[in-house]
C-alpha positions in Angstrom: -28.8 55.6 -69.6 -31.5 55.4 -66.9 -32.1 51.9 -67.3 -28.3 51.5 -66.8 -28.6 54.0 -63.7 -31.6 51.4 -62.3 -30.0 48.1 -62.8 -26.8 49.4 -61.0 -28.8 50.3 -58.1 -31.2 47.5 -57.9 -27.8 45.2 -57.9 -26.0 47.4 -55.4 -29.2 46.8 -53.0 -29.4 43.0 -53.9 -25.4 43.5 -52.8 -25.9 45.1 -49.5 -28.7 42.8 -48.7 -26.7 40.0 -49.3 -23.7 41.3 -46.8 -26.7 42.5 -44.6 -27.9 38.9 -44.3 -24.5 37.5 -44.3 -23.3 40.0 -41.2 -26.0 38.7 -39.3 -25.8 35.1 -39.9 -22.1 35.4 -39.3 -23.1 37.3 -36.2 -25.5 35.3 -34.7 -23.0 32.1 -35.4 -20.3 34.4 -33.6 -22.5 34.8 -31.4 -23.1 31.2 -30.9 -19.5 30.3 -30.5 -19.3 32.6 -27.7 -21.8 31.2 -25.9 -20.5 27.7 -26.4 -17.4 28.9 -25.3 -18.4 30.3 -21.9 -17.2 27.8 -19.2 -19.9 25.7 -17.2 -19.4 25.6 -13.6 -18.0 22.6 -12.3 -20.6 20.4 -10.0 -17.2 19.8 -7.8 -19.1 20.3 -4.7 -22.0 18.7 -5.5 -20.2 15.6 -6.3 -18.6 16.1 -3.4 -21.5 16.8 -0.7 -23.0 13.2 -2.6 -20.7 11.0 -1.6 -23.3 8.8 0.1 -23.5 6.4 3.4 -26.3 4.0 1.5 -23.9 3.2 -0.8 -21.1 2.4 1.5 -23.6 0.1 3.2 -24.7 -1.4 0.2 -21.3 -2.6 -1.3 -20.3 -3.6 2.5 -23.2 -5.7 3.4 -22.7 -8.0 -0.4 -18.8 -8.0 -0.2 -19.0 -9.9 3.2 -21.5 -11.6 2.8 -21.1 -15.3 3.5 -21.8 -16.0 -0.2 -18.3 -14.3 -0.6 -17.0 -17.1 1.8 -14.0 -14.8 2.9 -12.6 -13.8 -0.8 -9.7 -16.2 -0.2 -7.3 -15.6 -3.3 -8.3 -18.2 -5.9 -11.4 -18.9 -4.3 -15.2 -18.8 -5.9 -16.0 -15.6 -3.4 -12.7 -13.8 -5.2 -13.5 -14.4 -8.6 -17.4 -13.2 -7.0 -15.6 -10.2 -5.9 -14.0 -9.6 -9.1 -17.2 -9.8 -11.2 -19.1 -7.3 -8.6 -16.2 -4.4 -9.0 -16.5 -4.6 -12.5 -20.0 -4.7 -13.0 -19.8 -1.6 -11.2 -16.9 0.0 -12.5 -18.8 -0.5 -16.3 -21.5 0.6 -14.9 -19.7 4.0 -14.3 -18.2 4.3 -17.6 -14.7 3.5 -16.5 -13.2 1.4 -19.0 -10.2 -1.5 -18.9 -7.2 -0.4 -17.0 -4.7 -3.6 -18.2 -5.3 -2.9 -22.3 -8.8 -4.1 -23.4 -9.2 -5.6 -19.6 -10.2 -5.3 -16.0 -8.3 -8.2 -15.0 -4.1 -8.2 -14.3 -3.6 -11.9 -13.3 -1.6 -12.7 -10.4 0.1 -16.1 -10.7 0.6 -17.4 -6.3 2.5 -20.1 -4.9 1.7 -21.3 -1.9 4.9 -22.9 0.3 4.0 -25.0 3.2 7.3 -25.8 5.4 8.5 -27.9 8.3 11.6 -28.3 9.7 13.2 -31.8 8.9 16.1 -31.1 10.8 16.3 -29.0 13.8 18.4 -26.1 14.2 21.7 -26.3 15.6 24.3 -23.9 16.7 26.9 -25.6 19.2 25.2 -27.2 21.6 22.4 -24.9 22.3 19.1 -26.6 22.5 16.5 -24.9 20.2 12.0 -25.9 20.3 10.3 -25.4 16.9 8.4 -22.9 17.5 8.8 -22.4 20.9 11.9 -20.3 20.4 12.9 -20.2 16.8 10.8 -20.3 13.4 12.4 -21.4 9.9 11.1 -21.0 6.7 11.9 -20.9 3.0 11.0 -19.2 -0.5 12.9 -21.5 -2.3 11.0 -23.5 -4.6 12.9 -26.7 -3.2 11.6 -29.4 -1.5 14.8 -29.6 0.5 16.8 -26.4 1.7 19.3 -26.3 3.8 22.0 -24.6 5.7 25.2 -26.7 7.0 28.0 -25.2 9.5 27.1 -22.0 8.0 29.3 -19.3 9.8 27.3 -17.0 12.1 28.4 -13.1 11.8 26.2 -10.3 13.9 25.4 -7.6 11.3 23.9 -5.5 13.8 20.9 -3.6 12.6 21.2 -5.4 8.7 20.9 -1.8 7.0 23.0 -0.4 3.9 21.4 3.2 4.3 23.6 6.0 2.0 20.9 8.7 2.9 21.5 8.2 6.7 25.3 7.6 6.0 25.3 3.6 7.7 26.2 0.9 6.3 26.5 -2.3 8.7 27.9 -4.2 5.8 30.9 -2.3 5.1 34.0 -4.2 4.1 31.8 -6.9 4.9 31.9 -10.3 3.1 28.9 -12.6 3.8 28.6 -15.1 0.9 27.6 -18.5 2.0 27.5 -16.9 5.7 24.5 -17.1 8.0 23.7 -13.1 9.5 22.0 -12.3 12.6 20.2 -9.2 12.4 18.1 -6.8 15.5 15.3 -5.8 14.4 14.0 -2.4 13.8 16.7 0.6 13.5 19.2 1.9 15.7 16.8 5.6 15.8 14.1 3.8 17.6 16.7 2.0 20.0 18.1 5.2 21.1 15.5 7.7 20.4 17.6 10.1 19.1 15.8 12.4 16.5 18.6 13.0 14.0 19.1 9.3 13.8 17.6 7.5 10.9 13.8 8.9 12.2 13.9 9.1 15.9 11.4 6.6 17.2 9.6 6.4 13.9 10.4 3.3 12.0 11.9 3.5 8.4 11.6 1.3 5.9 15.4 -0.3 7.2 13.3 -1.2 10.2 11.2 -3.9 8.5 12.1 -7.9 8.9 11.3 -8.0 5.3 14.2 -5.5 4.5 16.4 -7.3 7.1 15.9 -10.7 4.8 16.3 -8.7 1.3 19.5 -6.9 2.0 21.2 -10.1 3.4 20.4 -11.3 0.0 21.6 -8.9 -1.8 24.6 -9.1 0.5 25.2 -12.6 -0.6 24.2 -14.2 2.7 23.0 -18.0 2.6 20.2 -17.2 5.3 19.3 -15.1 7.9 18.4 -14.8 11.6 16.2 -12.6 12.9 15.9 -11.5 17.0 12.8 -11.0 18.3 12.2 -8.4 20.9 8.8 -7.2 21.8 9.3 -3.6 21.6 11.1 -3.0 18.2 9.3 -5.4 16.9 5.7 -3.9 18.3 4.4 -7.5 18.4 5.2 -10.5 20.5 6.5 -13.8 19.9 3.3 -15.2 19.4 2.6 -13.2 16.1 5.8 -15.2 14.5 4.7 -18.3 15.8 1.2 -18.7 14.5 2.1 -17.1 11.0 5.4 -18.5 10.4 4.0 -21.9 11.0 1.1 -21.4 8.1 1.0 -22.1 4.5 3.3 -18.7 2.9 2.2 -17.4 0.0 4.8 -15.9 -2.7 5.0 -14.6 -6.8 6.4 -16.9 -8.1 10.6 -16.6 -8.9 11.4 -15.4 -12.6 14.9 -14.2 -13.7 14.2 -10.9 -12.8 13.3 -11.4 -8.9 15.1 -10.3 -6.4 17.7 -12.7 -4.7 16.5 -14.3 -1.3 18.6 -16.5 1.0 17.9 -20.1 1.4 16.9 -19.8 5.0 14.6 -17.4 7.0 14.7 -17.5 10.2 13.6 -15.3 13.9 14.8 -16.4 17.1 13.7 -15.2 20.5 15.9 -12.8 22.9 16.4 -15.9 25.4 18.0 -17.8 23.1 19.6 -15.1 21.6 21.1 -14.1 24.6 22.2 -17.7 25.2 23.8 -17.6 21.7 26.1 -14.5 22.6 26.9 -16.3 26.1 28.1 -19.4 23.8 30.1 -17.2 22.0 31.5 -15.2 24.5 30.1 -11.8 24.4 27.3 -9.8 25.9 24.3 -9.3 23.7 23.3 -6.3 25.5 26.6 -4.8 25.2 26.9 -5.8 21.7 23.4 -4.5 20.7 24.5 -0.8 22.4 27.8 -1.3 20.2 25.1 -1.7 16.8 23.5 1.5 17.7 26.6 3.2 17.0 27.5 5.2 13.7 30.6 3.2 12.1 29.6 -0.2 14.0 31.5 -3.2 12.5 30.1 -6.5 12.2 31.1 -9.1 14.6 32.1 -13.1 13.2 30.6 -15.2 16.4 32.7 -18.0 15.9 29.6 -20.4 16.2 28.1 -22.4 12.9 24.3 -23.4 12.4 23.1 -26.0 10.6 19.0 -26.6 9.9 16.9 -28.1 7.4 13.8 -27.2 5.9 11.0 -29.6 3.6 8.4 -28.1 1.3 5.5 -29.0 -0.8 4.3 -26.1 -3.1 0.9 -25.5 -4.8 0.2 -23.3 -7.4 -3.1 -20.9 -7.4 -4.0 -17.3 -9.1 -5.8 -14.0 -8.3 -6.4 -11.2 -10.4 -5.6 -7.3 -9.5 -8.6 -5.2 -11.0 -7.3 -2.2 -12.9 -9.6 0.7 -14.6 -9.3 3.7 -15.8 -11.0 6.9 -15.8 -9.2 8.9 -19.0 -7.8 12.4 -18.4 -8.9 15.3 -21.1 -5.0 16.6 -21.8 -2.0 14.3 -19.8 -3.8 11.1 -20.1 -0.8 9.1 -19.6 -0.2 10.6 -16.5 -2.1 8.7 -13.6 -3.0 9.2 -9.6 -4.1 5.9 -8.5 -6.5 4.8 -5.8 -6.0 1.8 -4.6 -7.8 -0.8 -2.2 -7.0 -4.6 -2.0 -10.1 -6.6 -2.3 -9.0 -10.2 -0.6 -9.7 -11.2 3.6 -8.5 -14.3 5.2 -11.5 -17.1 4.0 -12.9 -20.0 6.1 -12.0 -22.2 8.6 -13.6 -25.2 8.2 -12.4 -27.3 11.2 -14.5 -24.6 13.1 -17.9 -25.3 14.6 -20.2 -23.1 13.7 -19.2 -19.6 12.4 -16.5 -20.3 10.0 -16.0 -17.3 8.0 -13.4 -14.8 8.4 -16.0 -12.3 6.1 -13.8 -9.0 6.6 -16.7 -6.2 6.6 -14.0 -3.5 7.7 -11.0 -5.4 6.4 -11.3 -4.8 3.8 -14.9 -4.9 1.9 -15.2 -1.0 3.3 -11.8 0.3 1.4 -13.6 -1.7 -2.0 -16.6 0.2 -1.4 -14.6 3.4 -0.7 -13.1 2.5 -4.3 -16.5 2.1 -6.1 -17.6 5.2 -4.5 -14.7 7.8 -5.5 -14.9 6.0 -9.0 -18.4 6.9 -8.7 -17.6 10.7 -8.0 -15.2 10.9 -10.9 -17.7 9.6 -13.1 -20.1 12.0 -12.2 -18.4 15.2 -12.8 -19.5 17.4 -15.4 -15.4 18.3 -15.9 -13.2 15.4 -16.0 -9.7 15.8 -15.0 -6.9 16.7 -17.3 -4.9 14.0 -15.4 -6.1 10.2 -15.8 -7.7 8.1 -12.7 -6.7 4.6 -12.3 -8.7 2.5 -9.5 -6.9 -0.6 -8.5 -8.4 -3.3 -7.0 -5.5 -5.4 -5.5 -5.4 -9.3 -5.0 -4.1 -11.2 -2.1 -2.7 -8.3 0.1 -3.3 -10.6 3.4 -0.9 -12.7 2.0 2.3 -10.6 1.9 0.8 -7.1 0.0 1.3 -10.0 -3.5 -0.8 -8.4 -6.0 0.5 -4.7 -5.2 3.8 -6.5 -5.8 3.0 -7.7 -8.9 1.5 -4.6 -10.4 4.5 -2.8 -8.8 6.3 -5.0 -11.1 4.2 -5.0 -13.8 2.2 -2.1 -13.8 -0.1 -0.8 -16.4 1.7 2.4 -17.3 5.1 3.5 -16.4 5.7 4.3 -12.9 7.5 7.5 -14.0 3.7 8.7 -14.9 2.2 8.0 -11.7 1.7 11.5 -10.0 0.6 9.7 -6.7 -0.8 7.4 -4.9 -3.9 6.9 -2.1 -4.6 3.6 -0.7 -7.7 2.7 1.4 -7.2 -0.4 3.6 -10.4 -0.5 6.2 -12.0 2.9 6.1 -12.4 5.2 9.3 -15.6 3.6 11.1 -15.0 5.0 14.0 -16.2 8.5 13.6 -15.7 11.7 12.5 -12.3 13.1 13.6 -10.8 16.6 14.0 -7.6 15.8 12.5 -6.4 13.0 10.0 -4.3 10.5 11.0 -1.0 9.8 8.2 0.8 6.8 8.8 4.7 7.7 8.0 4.0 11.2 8.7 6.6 13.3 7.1 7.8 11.4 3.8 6.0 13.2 0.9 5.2 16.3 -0.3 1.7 14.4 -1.3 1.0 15.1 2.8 0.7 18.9 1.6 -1.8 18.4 -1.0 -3.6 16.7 2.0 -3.1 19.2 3.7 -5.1 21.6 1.4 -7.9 19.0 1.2 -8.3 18.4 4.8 -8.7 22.6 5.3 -11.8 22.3 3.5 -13.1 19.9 6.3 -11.5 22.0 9.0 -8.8 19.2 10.2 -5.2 19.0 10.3 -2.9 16.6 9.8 -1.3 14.3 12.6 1.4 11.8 12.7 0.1 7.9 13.5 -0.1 7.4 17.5 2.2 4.9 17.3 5.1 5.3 14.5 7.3 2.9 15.4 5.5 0.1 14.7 5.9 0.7 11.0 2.2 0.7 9.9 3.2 2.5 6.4 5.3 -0.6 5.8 2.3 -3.0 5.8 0.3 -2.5 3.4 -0.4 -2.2 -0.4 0.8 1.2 -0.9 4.0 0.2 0.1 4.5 -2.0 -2.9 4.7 1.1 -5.1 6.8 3.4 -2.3 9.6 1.1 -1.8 10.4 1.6 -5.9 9.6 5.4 -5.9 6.2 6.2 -6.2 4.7 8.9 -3.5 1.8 7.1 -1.9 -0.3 7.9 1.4 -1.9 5.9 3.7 -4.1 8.0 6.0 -7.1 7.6 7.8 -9.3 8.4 10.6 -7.6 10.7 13.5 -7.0 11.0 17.3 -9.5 13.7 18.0 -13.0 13.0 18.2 -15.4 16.0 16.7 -17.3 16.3 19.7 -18.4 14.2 22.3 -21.2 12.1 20.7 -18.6 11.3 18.0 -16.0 9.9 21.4 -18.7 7.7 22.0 -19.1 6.1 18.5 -15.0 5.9 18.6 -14.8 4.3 21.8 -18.1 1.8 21.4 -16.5 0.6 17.9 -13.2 1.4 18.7 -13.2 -1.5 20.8 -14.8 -3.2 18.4 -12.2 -3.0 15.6 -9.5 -3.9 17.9 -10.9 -7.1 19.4 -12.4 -8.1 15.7 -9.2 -7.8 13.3 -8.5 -10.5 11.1 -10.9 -12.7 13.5 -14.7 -13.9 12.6 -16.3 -11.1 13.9 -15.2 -8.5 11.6 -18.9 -8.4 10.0 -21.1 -5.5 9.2 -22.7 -3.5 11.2 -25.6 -1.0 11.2 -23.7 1.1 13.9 -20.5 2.0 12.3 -19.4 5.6 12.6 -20.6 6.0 8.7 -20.3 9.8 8.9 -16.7 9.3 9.8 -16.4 7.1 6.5 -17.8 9.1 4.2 -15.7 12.5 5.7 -12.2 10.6 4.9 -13.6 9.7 1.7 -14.1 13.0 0.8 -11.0 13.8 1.7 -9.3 11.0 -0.5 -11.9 12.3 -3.3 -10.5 15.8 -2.9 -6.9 15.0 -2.4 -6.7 13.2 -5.9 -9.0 16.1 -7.9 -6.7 18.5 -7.0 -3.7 16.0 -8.0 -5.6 15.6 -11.6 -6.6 19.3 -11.8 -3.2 20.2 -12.1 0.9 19.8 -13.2 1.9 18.8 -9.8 4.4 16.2 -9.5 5.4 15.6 -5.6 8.1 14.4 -4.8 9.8 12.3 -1.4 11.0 14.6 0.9 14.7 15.0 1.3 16.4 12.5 3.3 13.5 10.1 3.4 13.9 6.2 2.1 12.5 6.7 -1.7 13.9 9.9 -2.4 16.5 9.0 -4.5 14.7 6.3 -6.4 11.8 9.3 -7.3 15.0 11.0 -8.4 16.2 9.0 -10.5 13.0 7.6 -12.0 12.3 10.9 -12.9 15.7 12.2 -14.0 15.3 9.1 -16.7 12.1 11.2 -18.1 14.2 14.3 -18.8 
């Protein structure tokens, strides 16, 4: 019986022991878990403070380089281009935006027209392109208009938001329209017009030549006026007269009428005489809610010869995966083209666009770089988009707008960078199209970390949010900003940088001297970068979706983009 009594307790202790030992192994390995478990801080701000000048200068100084020859679309410094932001974009981890690719091709035709038969409308004497321009999209050598009835449409716009519709009970099919430009709220000023002085997107010649497709028109006539149109005649002159580039027409592209045309206010004028009305009086009439279209009782005939050639471009797309909502994307975007060479020039012949727009690409490279580098990705995907031919008509925006890479429905937002602020840093931030999105607020909360506040454009009725990439993806729903730089200098040795360069910029856009330079305002570059930076964490950090504010252009296409995801 007592060698019973001792083997029970000999394996008793041999039982305890081995609960002892497994307690504390399943202890310490609790223990372990926990500590794995506790949350590392985020290196936000250190990402953030490292955004860095040398590399701005670095990706600057080799993306206008002369070796780049202008990045022309289809040319050896594009596909140069091309090969440089993906070496980079690798480099960073960032993989394939466009499936297993970086590259989205971009098919171009280029259109180069002349009029074969001059415009005529009674027996008004019209100079190509002295005091008209013509022009086609048609993929035609010959296009024509012939005693094609002229009917004043007023401002073009079928607006149901602002309640005006200048085509109402309106039938233009086969019918030449002449069309003011801009929008009756800049030509009266009136605030609760349209935008007051700000120009919407019903504004835009390019909206003017769309809806009188749409409307069935066989082409269209544009007036030129200096003001509305915040540019003079010789703006249409020069670059109606050039080689246009297009995507080419499928079956799912948008109508366009045969005929484009602008006209200037003297003949315009002259036009209305012939006809028997006063344009002044007739252009007060347009500005009117409930304005009805007047037939002019004149006829216009022209004709117009092409020869087409066919080229490419790629977009570059990449993508930075989100930990949870990875389909969900905000999306910076930058277009990575310039204007080329000019080879009839003596010496300098390359247009090697150092601000415009090698500084947005190296902007690009160096947020991708700051998403790379953070210790906490976002929940929300990053998508960096590199877009082709923008100097050409905003084309490879278009084409990813048309074609993009995920659903536009999953786009949370968008920030483009066309020629970063160079011209110091800035107590506010200038947003071009002030007022349209509720992406301003997130902004907003981004630019309080730098102490600035937001301010409208100085000049909003030129319609800078319509002119560049970011518009490609606003005008179908998507909420994108366009912001940069500000009015207010930081101080006064910052005034002096903006009004040294200042001067610089404006004398040097889109001409041969746009070339780096050692004396840029780089602080003021890499402060709006962080503020782009910041603008899209806290996008990708969240379940934000903003929306168009009510009232404005794209609010009902957001609506009902969205409404289809429900």
């Amino acid at each position: 019986m007592l060698q019973l009594i001792k083997q029970v307790v000999g394996n008793v202790k041999s039982l305890l022991s081995y609960f002892f030992i497994a307690f504390v192994i399943s202890g310490c390995s609790e223990q372990k878990q926990q500590s794995n478990n506790i949350s590392e801080p985020s290196n936000f701000q250190a990402v953030y403070d490292d955004i860095s000048i040398d590399n701005l200068k670095k990706h600057i100084k080799y993306l206008s380089s002369d070796e780049m020859a202008g990045r022309e679309p289809a040319s050896k410094g594009d596909r140069l281009t091309a090969d440089y932001l993906i070496k980079h974009l690798k480099s960073l981890g960032i993989k394939p935006g466009n499936g297993d690719s970086y590259l989205q091709k971009v098919d171009l035709l280029a259109i180069n027209s002349s009029v074969s038969q001059n415009l005529k409308i009674a027996d008004i004497e019209f100079d190509f392109p002295n005091n008209y321009v013509a022009n086609t999209r048609q993929k035609e050598t010959i296009r024509s208009i012939e005693n094609s009835e002229l009917v004043f449409v007023g401002y073009g716009i079928s607006a149901p938001e602002y309640n005006w519709d200048d085509y109402a009970g309106l039938d233009v099919a086969g019918k030449t329209v002449v069309i003011l430009v801009n929008d009756p709220g800049y030509a009266t000023g009136n605030p609760e017009l349209f935008a007051g002085k700000t120009m919407t997107y019903y504004g835009r010649w390019t909206y003017k030549y769309e809806e009188a497709a749409r409307q069935g028109a066989k082409a269209a006539i544009i007036i030129h006026e200096t003001e509305p149109a915040s540019y003079g005649w010789s703006v249409i002159k020069n670059g109606w007269t050039s080689t246009q580039y297009h995507l080419p027409r499928t079956s799912n592209s948008s109508p366009v009428v045969d005929v484009e045309m602008w006209i200037n206010v003297e003949k315009t004028q002259e036009l209305f005489n012939k006809a028997g009305l006063d344009f002044s009086v007739e252009k007060a009439k347009a500005q009117l809610a409930g304005f009805k279209a007047v037939d002019l009782g004149l006829k216009a005939s022209v004709e117009i010869t092409s020869t087409f050639k066919q080229s490419g471009s790629n977009n570059i797309v990449a993508t930075l995966k989100g930990t949870e909502a990875t389909d969900e994307h905000i999306i910076y975007m930058a277009h990575v083209d310039h204007l080329g060479q000019d080879k009839t020039l003596e010496g300098d012949q390359i247009y090697n666009g150092a601000h415009d727009n090698a500084s947005g690409m190296a902007g690009l490279l160096e947020i991708a770089r700051a998403y790379a580098s953070l210790n906490k990705k976002p929940r929300r995907s990053i998508t960096f988009v590199g877009a082709a031919a923008e100097e050409q008509g905003t084309l490879g925006s278009k084409y990813f707008a048309d074609n993009p890479t995920m659903p536009l429905s999953k786009i949370v937002g968008l920030i483009n960078m066309d020629s970063l602020n160079i011209v110091g840093r800035k107590k506010d931030i200038s947003v071009k199209g002030h007022g349209k999105s509720e992406l301003e607020e997130v902004l907003a909360t981004a630019a309080e970390k730098q102490n600035r506040k937001l301010t409208p454009e100085p000049h909003p009725e030129r319609g800078y949010y319509y002119r560049s990439d970011h518009f490609s993806l606003a005008i179908k729903g998507v909420p994108a900003l366009s912001v940069g730089g500000g009015s207010i200098s930081l101080n006064p040795e910052e005034a002096e940088i903006a009004e040294r360069i200042g001067a610089r910029v404006a004398k040097c856009y889109h001409q041969l001297c746009d070339e780096y330079a050692e004396d840029w305002g780089w602080h003021g570059a890499k402060e709006d970068l962080q503020l782009y930076f910041n603008t899209g964490y806290i996008l990708s950090t969240n379940n934000q979706w903003p929306n168009w504010y009510e009232g404005t252009e794209f609010r009902l296409l957001r609506d009902k983009m969205m409404s289809s995801e429900k």
